[in-house]
C-alpha positions as CSV (number, residue, x, y, z in Angstrom):
1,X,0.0,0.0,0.0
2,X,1.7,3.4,-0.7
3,X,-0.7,5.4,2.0
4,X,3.2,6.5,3.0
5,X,3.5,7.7,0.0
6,X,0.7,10.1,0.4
7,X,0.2,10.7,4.0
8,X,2.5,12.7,6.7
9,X,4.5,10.3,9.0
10,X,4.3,11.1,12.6
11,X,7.8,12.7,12.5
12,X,6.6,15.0,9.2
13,X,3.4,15.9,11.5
14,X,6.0,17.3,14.2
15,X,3.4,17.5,17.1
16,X,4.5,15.9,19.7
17,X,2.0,17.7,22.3
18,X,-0.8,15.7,20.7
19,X,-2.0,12.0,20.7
20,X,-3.7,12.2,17.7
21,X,-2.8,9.1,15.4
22,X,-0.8,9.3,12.4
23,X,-3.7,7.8,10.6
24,X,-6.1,5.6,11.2
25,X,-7.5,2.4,8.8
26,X,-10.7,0.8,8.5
27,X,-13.0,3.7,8.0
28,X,-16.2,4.1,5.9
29,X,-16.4,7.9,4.5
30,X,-18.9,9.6,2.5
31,X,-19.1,13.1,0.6
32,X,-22.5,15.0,2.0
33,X,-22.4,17.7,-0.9
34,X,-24.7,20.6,-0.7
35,X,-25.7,21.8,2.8
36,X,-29.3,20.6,2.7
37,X,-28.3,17.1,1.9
38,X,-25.9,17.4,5.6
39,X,-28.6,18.9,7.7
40,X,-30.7,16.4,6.8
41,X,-28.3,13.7,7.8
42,X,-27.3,15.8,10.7
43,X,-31.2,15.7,11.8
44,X,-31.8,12.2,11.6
45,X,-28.4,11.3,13.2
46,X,-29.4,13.7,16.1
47,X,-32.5,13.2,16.9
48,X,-31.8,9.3,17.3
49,X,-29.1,10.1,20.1
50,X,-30.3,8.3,23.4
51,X,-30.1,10.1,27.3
52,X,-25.7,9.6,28.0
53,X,-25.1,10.0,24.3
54,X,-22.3,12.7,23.3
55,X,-23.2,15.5,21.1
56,X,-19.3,17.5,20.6
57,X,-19.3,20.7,17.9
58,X,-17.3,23.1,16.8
59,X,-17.8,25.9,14.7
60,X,-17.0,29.1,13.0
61,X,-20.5,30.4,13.0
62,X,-24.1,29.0,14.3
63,X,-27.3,30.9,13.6
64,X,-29.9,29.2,16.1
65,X,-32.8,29.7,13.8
66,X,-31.3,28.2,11.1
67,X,-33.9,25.8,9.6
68,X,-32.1,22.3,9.0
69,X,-35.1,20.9,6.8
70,X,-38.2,23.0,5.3
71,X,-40.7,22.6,8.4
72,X,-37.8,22.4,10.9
73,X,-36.6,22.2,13.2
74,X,-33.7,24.7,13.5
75,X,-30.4,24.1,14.6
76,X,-31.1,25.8,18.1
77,X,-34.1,23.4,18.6
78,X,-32.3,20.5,17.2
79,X,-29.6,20.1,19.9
80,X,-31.9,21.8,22.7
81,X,-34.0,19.0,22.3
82,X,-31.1,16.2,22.3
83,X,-29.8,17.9,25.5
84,X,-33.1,17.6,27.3
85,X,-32.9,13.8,26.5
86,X,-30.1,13.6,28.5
87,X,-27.4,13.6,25.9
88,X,-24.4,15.6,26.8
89,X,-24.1,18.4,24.4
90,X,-21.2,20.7,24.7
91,X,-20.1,23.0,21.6
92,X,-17.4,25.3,20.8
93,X,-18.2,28.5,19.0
94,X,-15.9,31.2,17.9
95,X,-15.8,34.4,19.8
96,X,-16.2,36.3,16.9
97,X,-15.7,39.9,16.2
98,X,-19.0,42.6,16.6
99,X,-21.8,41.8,13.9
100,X,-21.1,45.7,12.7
101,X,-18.1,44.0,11.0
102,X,-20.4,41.6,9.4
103,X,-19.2,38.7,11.6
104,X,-21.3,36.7,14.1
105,X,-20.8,37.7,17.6
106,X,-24.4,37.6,18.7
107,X,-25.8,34.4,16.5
108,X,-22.7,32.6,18.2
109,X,-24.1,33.7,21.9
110,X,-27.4,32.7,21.0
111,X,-27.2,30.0,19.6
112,X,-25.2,29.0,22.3
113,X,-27.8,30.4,25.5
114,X,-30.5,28.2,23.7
115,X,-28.8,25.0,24.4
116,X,-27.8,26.3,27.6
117,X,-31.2,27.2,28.6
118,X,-31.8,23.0,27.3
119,X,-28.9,21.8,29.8
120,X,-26.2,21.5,27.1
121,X,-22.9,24.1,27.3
122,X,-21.7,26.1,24.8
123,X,-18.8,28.4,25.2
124,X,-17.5,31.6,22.8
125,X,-13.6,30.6,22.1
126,X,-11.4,32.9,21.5
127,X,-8.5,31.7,22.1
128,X,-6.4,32.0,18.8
129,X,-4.2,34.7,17.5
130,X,-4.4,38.0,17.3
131,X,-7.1,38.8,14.4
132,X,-7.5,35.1,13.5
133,X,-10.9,32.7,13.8
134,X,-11.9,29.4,15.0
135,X,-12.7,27.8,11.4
136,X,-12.9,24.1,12.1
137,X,-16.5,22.4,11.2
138,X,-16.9,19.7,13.5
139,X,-20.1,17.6,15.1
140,X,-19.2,14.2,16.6
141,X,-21.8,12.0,18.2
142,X,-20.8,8.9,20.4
143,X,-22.8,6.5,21.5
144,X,-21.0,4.4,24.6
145,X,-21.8,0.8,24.7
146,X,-23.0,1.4,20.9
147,X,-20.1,2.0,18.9
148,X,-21.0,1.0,15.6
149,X,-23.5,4.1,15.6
150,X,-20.8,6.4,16.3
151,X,-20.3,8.8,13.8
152,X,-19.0,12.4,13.1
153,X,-19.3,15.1,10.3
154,X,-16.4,17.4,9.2
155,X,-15.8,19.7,6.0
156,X,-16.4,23.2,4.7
157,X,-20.4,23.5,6.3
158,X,-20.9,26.2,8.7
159,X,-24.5,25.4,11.0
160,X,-25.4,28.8,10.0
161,X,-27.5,31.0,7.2
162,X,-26.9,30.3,3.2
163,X,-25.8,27.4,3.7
164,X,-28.9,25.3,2.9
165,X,-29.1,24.6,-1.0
166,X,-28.8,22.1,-3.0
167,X,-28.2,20.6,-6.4
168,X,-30.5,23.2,-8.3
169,X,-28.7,26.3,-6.3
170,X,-31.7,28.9,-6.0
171,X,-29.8,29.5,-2.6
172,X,-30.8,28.9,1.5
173,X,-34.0,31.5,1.9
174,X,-32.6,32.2,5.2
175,X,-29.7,34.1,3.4
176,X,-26.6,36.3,5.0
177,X,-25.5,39.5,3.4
178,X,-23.3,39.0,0.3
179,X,-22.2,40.8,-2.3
180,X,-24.8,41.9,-4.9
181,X,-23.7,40.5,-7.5
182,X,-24.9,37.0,-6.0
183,X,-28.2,38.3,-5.3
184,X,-30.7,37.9,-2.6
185,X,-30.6,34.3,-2.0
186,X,-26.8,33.2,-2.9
187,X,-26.5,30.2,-4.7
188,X,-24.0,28.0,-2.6
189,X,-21.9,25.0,-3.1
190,X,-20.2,23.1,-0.3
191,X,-19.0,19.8,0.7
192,X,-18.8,17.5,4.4
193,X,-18.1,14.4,5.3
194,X,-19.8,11.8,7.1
195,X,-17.1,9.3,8.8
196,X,-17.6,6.3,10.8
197,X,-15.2,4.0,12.0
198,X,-11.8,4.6,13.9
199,X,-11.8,8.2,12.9
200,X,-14.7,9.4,14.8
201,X,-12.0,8.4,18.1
202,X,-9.5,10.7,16.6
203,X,-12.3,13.4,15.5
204,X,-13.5,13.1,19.4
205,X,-10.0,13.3,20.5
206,X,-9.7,17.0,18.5
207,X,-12.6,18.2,20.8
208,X,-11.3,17.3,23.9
209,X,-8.1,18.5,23.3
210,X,-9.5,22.4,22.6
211,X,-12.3,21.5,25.3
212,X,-9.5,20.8,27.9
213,X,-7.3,23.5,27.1
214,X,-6.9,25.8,30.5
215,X,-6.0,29.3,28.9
216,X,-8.5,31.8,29.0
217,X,-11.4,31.5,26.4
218,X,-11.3,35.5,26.0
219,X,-7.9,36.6,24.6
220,X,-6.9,40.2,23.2
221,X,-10.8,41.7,24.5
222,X,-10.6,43.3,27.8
223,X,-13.9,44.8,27.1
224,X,-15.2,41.8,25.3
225,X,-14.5,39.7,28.7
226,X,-16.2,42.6,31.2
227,X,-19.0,42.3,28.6
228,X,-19.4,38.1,28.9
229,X,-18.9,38.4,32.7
230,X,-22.0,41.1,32.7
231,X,-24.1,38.8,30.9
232,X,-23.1,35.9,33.2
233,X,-21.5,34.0,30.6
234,X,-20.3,30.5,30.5
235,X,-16.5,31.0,30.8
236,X,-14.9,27.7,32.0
237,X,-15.4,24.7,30.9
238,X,-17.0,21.5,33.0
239,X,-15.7,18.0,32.6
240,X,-16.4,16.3,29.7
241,X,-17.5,12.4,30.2
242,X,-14.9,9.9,29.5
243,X,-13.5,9.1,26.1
244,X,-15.3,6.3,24.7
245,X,-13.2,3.4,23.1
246,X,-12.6,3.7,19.1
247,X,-15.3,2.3,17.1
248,X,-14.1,-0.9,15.6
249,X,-13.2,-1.0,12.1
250,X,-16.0,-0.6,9.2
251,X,-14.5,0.3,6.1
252,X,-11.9,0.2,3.4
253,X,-11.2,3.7,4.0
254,X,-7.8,5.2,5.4
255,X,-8.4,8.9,6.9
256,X,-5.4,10.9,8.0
257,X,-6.5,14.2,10.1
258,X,-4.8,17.2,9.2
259,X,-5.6,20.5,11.3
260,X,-3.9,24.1,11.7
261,X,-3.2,25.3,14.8
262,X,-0.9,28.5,14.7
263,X,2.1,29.6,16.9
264,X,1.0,31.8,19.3
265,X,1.3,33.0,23.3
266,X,-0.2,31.7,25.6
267,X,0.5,28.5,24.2
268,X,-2.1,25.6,23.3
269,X,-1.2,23.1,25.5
270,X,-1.9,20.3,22.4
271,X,0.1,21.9,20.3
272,X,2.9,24.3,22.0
273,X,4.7,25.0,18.4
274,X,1.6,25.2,16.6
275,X,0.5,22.9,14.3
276,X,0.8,23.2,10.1
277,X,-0.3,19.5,9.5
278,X,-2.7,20.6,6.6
279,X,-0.1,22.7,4.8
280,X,2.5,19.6,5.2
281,X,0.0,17.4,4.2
282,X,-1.3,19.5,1.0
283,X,2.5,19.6,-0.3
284,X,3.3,16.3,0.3
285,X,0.5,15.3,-1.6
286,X,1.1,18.0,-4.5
287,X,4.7,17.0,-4.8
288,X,3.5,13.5,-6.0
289,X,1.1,15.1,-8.5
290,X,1.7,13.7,-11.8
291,X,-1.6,13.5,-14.1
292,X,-3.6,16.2,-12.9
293,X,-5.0,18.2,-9.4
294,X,-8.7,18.9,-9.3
295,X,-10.0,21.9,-6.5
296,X,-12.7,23.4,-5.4
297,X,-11.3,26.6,-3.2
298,X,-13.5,29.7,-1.5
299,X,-10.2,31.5,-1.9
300,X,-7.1,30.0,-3.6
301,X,-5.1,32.8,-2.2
302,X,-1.2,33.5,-1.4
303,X,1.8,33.7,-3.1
304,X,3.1,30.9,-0.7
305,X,0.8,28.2,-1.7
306,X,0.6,29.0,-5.9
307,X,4.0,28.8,-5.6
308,X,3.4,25.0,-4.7
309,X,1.3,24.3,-7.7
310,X,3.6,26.2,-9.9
311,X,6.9,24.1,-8.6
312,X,4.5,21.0,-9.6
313,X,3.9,22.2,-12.8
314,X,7.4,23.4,-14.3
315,X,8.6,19.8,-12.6
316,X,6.1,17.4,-14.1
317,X,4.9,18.4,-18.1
318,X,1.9,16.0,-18.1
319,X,0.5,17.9,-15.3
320,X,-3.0,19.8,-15.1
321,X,-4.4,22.2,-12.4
322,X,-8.3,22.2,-12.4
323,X,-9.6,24.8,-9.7
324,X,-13.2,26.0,-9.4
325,X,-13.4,29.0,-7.4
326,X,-16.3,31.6,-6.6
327,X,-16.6,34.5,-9.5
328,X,-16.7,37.3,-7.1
329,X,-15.5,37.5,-3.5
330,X,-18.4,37.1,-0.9
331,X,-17.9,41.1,0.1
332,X,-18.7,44.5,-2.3
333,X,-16.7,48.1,-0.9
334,X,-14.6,50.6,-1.7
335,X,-12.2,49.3,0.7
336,X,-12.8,44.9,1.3
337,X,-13.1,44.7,-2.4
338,X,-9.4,44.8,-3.7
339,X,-7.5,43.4,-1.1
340,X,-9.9,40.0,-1.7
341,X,-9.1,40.1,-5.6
342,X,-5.2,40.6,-5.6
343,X,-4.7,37.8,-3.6
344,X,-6.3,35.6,-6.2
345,X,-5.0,37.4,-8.9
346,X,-1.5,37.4,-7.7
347,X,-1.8,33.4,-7.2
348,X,-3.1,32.5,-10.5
349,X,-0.9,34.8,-12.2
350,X,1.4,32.8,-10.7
351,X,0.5,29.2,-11.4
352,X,-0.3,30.6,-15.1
353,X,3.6,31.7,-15.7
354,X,4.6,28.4,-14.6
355,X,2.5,26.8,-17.2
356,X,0.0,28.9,-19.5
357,X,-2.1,26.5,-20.9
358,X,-2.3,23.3,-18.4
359,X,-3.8,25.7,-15.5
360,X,-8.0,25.8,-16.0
361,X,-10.0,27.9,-13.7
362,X,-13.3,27.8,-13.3
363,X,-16.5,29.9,-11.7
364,X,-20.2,28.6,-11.9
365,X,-23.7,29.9,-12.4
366,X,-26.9,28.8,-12.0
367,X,-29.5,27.6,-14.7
368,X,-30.5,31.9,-14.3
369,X,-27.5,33.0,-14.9
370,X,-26.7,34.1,-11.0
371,X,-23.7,32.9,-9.6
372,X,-22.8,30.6,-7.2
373,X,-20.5,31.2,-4.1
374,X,-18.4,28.1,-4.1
375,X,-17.4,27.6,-0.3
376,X,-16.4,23.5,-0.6
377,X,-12.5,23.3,0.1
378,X,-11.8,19.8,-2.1
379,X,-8.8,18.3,-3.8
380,X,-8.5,15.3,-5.8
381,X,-4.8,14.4,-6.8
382,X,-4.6,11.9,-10.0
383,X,-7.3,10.1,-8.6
384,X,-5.6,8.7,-5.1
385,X,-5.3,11.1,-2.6
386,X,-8.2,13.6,-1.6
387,X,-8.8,15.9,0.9
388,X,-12.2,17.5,2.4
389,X,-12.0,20.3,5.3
390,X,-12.6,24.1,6.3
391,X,-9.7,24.9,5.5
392,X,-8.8,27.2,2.4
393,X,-5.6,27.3,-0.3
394,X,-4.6,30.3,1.7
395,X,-2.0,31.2,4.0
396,X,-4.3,32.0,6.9
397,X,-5.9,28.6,6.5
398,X,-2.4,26.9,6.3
399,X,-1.0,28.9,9.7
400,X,-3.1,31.2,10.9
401,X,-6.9,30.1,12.2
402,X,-7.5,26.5,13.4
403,X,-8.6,24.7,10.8
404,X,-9.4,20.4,10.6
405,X,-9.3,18.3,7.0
406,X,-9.5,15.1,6.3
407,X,-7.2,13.8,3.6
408,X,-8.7,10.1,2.3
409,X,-6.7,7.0,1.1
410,X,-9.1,4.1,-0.2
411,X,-7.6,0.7,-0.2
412,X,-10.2,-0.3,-3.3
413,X,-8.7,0.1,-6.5
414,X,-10.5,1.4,-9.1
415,X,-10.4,-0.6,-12.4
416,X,-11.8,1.5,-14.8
417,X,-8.9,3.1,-17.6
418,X,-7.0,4.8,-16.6
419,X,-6.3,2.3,-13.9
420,X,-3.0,4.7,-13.0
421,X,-3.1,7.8,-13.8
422,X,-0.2,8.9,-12.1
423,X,2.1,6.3,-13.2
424,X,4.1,5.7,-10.2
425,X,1.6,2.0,-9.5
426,X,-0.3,3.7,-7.3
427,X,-3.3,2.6,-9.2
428,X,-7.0,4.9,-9.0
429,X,-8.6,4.3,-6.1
430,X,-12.5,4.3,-6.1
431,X,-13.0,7.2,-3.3
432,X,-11.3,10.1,-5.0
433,X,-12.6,9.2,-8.3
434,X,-16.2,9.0,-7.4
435,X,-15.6,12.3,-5.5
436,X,-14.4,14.2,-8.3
437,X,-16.6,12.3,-10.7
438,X,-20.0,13.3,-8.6
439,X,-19.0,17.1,-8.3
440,X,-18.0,17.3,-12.5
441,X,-21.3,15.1,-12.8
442,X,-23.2,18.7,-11.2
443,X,-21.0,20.9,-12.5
444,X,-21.4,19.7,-16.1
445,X,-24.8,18.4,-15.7
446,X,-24.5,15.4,-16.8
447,X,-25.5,12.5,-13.9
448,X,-24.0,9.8,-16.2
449,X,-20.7,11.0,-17.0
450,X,-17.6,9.3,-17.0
451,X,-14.4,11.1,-17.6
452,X,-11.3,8.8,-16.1
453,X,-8.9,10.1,-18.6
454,X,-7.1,13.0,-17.5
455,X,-6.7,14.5,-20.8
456,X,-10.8,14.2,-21.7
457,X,-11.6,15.7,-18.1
458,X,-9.4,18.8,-18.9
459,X,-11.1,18.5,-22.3
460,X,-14.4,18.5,-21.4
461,X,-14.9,21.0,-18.6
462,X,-12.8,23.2,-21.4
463,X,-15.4,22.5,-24.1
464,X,-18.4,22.9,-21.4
465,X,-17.3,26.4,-20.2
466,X,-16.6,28.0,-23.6
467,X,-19.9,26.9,-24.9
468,X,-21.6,29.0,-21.8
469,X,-19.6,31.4,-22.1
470,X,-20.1,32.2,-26.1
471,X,-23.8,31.9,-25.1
472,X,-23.5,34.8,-23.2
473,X,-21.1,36.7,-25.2
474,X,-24.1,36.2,-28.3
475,X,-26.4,37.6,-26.0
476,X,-27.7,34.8,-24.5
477,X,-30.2,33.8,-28.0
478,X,-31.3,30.0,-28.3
479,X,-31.0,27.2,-25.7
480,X,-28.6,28.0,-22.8
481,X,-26.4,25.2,-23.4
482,X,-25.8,22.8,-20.7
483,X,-23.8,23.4,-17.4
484,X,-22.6,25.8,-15.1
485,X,-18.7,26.2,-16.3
486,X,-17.4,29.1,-17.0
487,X,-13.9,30.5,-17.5
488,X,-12.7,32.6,-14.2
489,X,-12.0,36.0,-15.9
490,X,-10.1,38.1,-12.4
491,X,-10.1,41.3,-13.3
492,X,-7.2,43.5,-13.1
493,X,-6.8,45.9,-10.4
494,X,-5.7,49.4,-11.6
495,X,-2.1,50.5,-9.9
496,X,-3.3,53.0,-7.4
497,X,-5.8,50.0,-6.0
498,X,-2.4,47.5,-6.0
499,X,-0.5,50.3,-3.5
500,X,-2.3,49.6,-0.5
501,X,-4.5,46.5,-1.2
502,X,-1.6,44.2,-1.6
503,X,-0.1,45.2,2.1
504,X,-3.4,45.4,3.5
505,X,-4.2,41.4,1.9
506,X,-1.4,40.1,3.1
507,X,-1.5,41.9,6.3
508,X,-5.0,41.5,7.1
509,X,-6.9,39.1,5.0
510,X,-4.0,36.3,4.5
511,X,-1.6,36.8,7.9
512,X,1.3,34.9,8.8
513,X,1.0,32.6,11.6
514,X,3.8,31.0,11.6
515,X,6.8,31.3,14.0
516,X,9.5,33.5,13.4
517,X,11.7,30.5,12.6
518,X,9.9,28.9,10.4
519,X,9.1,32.1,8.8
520,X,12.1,32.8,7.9
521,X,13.2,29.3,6.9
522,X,10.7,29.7,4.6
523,X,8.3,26.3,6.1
524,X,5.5,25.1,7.4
């Protein structure tokens, strides 16, 4: 098996503050794409927990009426109601910065006094560095004395607004603020996982871990913490029940968890040096690219990480980048606007130089013509390895906010041609390829496609975007030819926009987290 081929050995992960497994065998994972698909899951899942069940979450943002099917309930009332079963519910919500920012400091507290008010505990974390986030996804539910059920969720979906839609993307009706050019109800595309086996142990054990941690939960906010301790809020954790055993083994799949953690005073106490196992991971993998690299990025930011890609490319001449990104940022202004568009546009300018016509980028619209915000954070490498998390192809996301992926290995080959891509006798393995297979399948609209050959896939989605795009550029006369390709145009920021949006990017929107050390060896 060449899983070390692929994953990070526990010296390459370089944590030793942590237990967390190098990687773990025998799991059974399954892509959840589009949010409503995931809430639905996450209701029935939920609502069959049993009184001294675990219900452990963490997220970026939670909006408590969120609805998580059409007649309900909402998230609020979903885990209310499991903590006045009797199952132990405890979440972890980032602080967050004031709603006036457009952030989510109040839907956080809320959402969190509702289950509160139901017996669960919620706390506001901010324990991370100075102007970064809690981004990890997280919802694990254990069942002790009935493992096999055990089972946890992790990817790119926040429990929050817009993030509801599905397949035909008319957007979540309970929508947040975005910029106008994605109208009132943004069409949005996102991916989680649903893991059971082994994994869920190791998912657990990430809870616990931040749960446990003694530092304060309210760093760098003075006034933030006189403000929680005026409103009698929870600030210390209670004890979380025992750790459960693993569940046993339940699937050809081999997960290896990958999180972010940066360096930072006062120090986590699981990972004192910080923790860039997603950025090692990510360039492991990439360095073994051969055939092709398939994403799906909010972002695809930094200098840093297209610099990765573009190594790949000038190194191996068969090799194609596939990214599909959002067509606009998620923000309109004077002042957010340019600093989120040089970023991208620095990286792809990048990745293009290296090779000018094996990098394809991608936005996508609706069957209206509206776009849609693409939040999944995917990558498919040649077929073999993949990866699903919250975290982004940006430098913040690699060093800067906690983040948690989940990079897949599936011990079933797959013996349709090309049977190895890559040519190293890796051999496609049926996971990745179904993966990337089901998200072209949408993206082109065709449900019975079947593109193995690298050089058709690159072909195709090619083909599929130019025709849309023609169709628009003729004025949009005759039938709107099928799919929702089109070719990412960035546009070009003017010279006195460059001055002071590329400092403020890189200072700001995509910071360093790094340690000084490793910052100026130029690692992760």
């Amino acid at each position: 098996m060449p899983m070390p081929d692929w994953f990070l050995s526990a010296e390459e992960r370089d944590n030793p503050d942590s237990s967390i497994p190098t990687w773990c065998t025998g799991n059974a994972v399954e892509p959840l794409i589009h949010g409503r698909t995931y809430f639905d899951r996450l209701v029935t899942e939920v609502e069959s927990l049993r009184e001294g069940d675990h219900l452990f979450f963490t997220d970026w943002r939670g909006d408590p009426d969120e609805l998580m099917r059409d007649g309900g309930p909402t998230i609020a009332e979903l885990f209310a109601a499991a903590a006045k079963r009797g199952v132990v519910v405890k979440g972890l919500l980032w602080r967050s910065h004031l709603d006036k920012f457009a952030y989510s400091e109040e839907e956080n507290r809320n959402l969190g006094e509702d289950i509160r008010a139901a017996g669960g505990e919620v706390l506001l974390d901010q324990r991370v560095r100075r102007g970064g986030s809690h981004h990890q996804k997280l919802v694990v539910l254990r069942h002790p004395g009935r493992p096999e059920l055990d089972v946890a969720f992790a990817g790119g979906i926040d429990l929050c607004h817009s993030r509801r839609d599905d397949e035909r993307h008319l957007g979540d009706p309970q929508a947040v603020a975005m910029s106008k050019a994605y109208g009132d109800n943004p069409p949005w595309h996102d991916v989680q996982l649903a893991l059971r086996g082994p994994v869920v142990g190791v998912l657990d054990l990430t809870f616990r871990e931040r749960w446990r941690d003694p530092n304060d939960l309210d760093q760098h906010g003075p006034i933030s913490t006189v403000a929680d301790k005026l409103r009698h809020a929870d600030m210390s954790p209670d004890p979380l029940p025992p750790q459960p055993p693993d569940p046993p083994e339940c699937g050809p799949h081999a997960v290896q968890t990958l999180r972010t953690y940066p360096s930072m005073r006062p120090k986590y106490t699981f990972a004192r040096n910080g923790e860039q196992t997603v950025a090692r991971g990510y360039t492991k993998a990439i360095k073994r690219a051969r055939s092709f690299i398939y994403l799906e990025d909010q972002y695809l930011w930094s200098a840093e990480v297209a610099q990765l890609f573009a190594d790949a490319l000038r190194a191996n001449p068969g090799l194609n980048l596939i990214a599909v990104v959002p067509r606009h940022p998620d923000v309109d202004g004077r002042f957010a606007l340019p600093p989120n568009e040089i970023g991208r546009e620095q990286a792809l300018s990048l990745c293009e130089r290296a090779a000018p016509d094996r990098v394809h980028v991608f936005d996508l619209e609706n069957e209206a013509g509206t776009p849609i915000y693409v939040h999944a954070k995917v990558c498919v490498i040649d077929d073999v390895w993949c990866s699903i998390g919250s975290d982004n192809f940006n430098r913040r996301s690699w060093t800067h906010d906690s983040e948690l992926s989940n990079a897949v290995f599936d011990e079933t080959l797959d013996e349709r041609d090309p049977r190895d891509p890559a040519g190293l006798g890796d051999g496609a393995r049926r996971f990745p390829r179904e993966l990337r297979l089901a998200l072209m399948r949408e993206h082109l609209c065709r449900p019975d496609l079947e593109l193995t050959d690298p050089a058709e896939i690159v072909r195709e989605m090619n083909a599929a975007a130019d025709r849309l795009k023609a169709w628009h550029d003729a004025g949009r006369t005759g039938p709107r030819p099928p799919g929702r390709l089109m070719p990412h145009s960035p546009e070009k920021l003017p010279w006195y926009q460059r001055w002071w949006a590329s400092p403020a990017y890189r200072l700001v929107y995509d910071p360093d987290g790094r340690s000084w050390r490793d910052r100026r060896a130029n690692q992760w």
